[in-house]
C-alpha positions as CSV (number, residue, x, y, z in Angstrom):
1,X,-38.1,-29.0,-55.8
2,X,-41.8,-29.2,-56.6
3,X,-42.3,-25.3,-55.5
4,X,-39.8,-24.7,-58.3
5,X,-41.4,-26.1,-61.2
6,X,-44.9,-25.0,-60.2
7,X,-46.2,-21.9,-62.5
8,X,-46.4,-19.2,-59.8
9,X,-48.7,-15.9,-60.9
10,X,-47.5,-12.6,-61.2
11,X,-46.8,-11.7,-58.5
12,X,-44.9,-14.8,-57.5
13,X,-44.5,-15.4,-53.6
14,X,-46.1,-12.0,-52.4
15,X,-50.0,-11.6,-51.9
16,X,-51.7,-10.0,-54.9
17,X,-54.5,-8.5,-53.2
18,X,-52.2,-6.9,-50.3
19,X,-50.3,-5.2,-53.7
20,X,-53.3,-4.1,-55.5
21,X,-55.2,-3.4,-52.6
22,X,-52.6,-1.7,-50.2
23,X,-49.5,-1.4,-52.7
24,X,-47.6,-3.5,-50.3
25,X,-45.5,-6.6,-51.2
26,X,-47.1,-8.8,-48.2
27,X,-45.3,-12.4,-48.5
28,X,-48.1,-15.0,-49.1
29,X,-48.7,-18.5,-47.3
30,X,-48.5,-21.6,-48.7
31,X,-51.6,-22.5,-46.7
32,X,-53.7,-19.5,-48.4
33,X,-52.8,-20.8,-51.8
34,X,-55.1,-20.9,-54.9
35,X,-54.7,-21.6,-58.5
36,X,-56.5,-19.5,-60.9
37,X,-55.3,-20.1,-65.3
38,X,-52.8,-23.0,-64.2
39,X,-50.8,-20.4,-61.6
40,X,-50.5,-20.6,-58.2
41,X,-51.2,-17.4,-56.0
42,X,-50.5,-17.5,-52.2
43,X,-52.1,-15.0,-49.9
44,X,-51.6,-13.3,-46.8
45,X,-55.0,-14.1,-45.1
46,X,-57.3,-16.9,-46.0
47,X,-59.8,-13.6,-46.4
48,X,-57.6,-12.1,-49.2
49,X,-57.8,-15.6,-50.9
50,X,-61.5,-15.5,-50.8
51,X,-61.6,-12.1,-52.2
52,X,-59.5,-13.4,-55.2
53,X,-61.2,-16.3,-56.1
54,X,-64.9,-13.9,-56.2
55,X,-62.7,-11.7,-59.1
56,X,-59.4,-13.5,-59.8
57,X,-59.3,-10.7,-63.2
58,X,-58.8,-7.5,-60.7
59,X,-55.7,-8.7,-59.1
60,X,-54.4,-10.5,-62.0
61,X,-51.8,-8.7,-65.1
62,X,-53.8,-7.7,-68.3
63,X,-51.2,-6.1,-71.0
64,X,-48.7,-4.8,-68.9
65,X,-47.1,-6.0,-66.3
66,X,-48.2,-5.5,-62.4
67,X,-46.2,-2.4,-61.0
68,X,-44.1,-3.1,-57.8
69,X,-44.4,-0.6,-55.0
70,X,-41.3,2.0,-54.2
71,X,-38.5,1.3,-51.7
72,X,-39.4,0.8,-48.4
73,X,-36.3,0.7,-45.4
74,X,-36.5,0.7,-42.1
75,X,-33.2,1.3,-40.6
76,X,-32.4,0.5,-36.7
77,X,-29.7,0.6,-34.1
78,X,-29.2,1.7,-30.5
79,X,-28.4,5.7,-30.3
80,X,-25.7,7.2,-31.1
81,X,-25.2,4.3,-34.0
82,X,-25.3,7.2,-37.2
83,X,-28.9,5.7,-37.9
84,X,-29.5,9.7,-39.5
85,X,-26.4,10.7,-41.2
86,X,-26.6,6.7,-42.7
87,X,-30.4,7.2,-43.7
88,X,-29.8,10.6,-45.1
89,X,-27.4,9.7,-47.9
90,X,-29.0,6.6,-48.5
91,X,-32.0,8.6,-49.1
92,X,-30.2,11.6,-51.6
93,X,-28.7,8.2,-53.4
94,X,-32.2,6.4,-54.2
95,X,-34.2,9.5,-54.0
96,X,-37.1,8.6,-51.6
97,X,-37.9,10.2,-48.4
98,X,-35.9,10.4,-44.9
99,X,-38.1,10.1,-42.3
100,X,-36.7,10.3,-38.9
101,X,-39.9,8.9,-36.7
102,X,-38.5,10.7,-33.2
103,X,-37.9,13.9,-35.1
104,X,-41.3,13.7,-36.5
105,X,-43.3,12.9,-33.2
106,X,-41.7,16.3,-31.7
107,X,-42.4,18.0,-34.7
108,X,-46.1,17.0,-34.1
109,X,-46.5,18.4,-30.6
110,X,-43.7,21.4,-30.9
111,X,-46.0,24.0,-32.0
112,X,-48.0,23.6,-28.5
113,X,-44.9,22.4,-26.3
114,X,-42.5,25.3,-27.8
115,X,-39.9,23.0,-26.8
116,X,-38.4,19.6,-27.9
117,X,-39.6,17.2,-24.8
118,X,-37.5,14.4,-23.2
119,X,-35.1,13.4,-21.1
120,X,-32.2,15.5,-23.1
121,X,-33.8,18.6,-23.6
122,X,-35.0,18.6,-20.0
123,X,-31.3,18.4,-18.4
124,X,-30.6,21.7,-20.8
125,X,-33.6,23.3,-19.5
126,X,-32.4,23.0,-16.4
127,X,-28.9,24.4,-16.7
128,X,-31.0,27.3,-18.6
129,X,-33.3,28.0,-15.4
130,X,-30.0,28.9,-13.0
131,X,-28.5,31.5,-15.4
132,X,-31.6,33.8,-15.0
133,X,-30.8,36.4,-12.9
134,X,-32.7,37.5,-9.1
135,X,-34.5,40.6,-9.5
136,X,-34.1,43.7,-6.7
137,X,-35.6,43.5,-3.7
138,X,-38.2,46.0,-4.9
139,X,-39.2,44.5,-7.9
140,X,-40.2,40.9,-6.2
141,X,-43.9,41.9,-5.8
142,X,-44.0,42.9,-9.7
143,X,-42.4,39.9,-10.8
144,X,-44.4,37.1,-8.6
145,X,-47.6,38.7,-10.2
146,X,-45.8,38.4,-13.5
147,X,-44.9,34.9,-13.3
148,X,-48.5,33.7,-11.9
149,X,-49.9,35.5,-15.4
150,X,-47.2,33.9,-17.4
151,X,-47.7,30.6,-15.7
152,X,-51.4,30.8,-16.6
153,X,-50.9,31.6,-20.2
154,X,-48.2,28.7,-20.6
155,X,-50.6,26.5,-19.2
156,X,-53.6,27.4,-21.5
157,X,-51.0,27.4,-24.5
158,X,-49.9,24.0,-24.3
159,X,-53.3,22.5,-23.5
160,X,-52.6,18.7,-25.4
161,X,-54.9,16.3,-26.7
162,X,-55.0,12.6,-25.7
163,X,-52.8,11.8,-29.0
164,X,-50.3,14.5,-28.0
165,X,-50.0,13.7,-24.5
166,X,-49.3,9.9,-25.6
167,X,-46.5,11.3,-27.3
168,X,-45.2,13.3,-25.0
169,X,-44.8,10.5,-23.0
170,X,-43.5,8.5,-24.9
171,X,-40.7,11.0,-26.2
172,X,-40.0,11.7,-22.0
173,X,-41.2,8.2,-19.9
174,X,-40.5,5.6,-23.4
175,X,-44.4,4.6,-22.8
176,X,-45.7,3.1,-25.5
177,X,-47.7,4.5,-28.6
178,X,-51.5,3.3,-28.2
179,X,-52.0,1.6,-32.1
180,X,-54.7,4.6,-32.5
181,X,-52.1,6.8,-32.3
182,X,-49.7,4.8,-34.5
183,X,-52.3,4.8,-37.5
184,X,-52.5,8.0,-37.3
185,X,-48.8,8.6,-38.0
186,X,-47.4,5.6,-39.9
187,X,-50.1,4.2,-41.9
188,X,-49.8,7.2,-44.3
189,X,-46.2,6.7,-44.9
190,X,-47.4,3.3,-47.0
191,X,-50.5,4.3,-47.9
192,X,-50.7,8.1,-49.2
193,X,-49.2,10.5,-51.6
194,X,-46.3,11.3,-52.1
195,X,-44.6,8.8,-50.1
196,X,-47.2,5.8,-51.6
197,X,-45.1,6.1,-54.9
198,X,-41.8,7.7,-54.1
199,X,-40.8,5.6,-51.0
200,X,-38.7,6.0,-47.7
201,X,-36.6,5.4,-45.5
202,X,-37.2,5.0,-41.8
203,X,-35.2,6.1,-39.4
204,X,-35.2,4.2,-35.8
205,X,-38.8,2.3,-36.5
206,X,-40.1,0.0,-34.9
207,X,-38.3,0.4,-31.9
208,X,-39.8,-2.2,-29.8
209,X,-41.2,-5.3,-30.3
210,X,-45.0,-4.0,-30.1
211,X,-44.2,-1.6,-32.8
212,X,-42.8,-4.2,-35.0
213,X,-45.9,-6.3,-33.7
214,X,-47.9,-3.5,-34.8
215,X,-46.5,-3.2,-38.7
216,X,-47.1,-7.3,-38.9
217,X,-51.0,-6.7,-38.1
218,X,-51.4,-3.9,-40.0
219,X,-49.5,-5.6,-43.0
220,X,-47.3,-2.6,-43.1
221,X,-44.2,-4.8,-44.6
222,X,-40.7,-3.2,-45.3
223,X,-38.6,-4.3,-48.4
224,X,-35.5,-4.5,-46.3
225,X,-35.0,-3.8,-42.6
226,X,-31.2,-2.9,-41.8
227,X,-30.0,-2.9,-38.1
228,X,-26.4,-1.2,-37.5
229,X,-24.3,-2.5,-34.7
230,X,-21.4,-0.8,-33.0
231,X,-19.7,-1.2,-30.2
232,X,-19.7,1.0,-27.1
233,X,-16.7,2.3,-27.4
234,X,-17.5,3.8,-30.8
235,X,-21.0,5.2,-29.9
236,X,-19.1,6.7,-26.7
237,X,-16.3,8.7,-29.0
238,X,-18.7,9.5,-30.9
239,X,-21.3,10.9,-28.4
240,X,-19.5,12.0,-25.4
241,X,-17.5,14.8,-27.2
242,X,-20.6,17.0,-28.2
243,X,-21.8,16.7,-25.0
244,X,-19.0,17.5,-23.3
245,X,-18.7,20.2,-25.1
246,X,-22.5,21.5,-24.6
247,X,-21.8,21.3,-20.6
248,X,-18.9,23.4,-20.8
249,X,-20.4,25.9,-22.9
250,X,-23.1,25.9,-20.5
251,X,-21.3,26.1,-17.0
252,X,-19.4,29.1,-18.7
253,X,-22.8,31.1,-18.9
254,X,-23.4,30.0,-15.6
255,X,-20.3,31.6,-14.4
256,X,-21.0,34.2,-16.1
257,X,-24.0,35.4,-15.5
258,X,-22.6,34.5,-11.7
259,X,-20.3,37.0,-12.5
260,X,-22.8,39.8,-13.6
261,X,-25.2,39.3,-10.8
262,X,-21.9,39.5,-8.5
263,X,-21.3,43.2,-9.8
264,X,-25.1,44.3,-9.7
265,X,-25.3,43.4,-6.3
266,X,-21.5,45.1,-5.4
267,X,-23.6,48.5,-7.7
């Protein structure tokens, strides 16, 4: 009852250095609380306090009033869940950007990989490897020099820094991003153009506990976080279909390159 008849500032409950500072609508504490013109102002961090009360008149509305920061969403659920096609009207609807964060790590190392990495991908590369045909007898010498050369070129081409190797692992073993890495990638999505004013929506971040640990510290706050839940059974219909259809389609070629290797040897 007495919070509701105190004067609040202008920015109400949310710290106004984190906003003017950071653009970010950080939820104050009421033990970092200061009154400055017969308002109270609650901060994030006791430091933040400090830094208002040296210059109360930066952080403060003059003639207008204090501009709030664009949409931000993080949207979670367990795969399978329609996290993307959800995020990706929500995004046409409130035009701000779709950021899908798994997409965008194998963006960041596909131009040295080739090759989307994980557990997935690897189970089609394998199908991929039996359908390529055995060479004549004669031509065996020839092609073992060809695949040492081609072995040594793939392995200069896709030569990866620390930060991409950390993310090849965690697309393929689910190890965990190193907060170096993480700043490197998310920080921006808050804190630079365009997406500091337009906004976003991301898609399956945090996905662990560190990672959500990891946006508290860095006072990288979402407006809203939405989590979908499904059952199995729905995530099942909805998954297993494509799949199956992606195995069949793939033991076909494999019975029919069978096929073709059958006759060369029969010629």
């Amino acid at each position: 009852t007495k919070e509701k008849k105190r004067h609040m500032g202008d920015t109400k409950h949310f710290c106004p250095v984190s906003l003017k500072e950071n653009f970010v609508l950080y939820p104050g504490l009421y033990e970092h609380a200061a009154k400055y013109q017969e308002k109270i102002y609650y901060f994030s961090t006791s430091e933040y306090r400090d830094k208002f009360l040296k210059n109360p008149e930066e952080y403060v509305a003059h003639n207008e009033p204090i501009q709030a920061p664009p949409l931000r969403v993080c949207l979670l659920g367990t795969h399978g869940a329609g996290k993307t096609t959800c995020a990706r009207q929500i995004a046409d609807k409130l035009g701000i950007f779709h950021i899908q964060f798994e997409e965008y790590l194998q963006e960041l190392i596909l131009r040295k990989t080739k090759e989307k990495v994980g557990p997935h991908f690897d189970e089609e590369l394998e199908e991929d490897d039996n359908k390529m045909p055995i060479l004549p007898q004669e031509l065996e010498g020839f092609s073992q020099t060809m695949t040492k050369t081609e072995t040594k070129k793939s392995k200069q081409e896709v030569e990866l820094t620390d930060e991409e190797e950390a993310i090849k692992a965690n697309l393929m073993d689910n190890e965990a991003l190193p907060s170096e890495v993480l700043d490197n990638i998310v920080l921006d999505w808050w804190r630079k153009e365009p997406f500091r004013s337009t906004g976003f929506i991301l898609d399956g971040f945090p996905r662990t506990l560190d990672e959500a640990q990891y946006l508290s510290e860095r006072g990288l706050c979402p407006d809203i976080v939405v989590y979908i839940q499904v059952q199995e059974n729905d995530v099942l219909d909805r998954l297993f279909p494509p799949r199956l259809k992606k195995w069949k389609e793939r033991q076909y070629k494999k019975m029919e390159n069978k096929k073709k290797l059958k006759e060369l040897k029969a010629k």
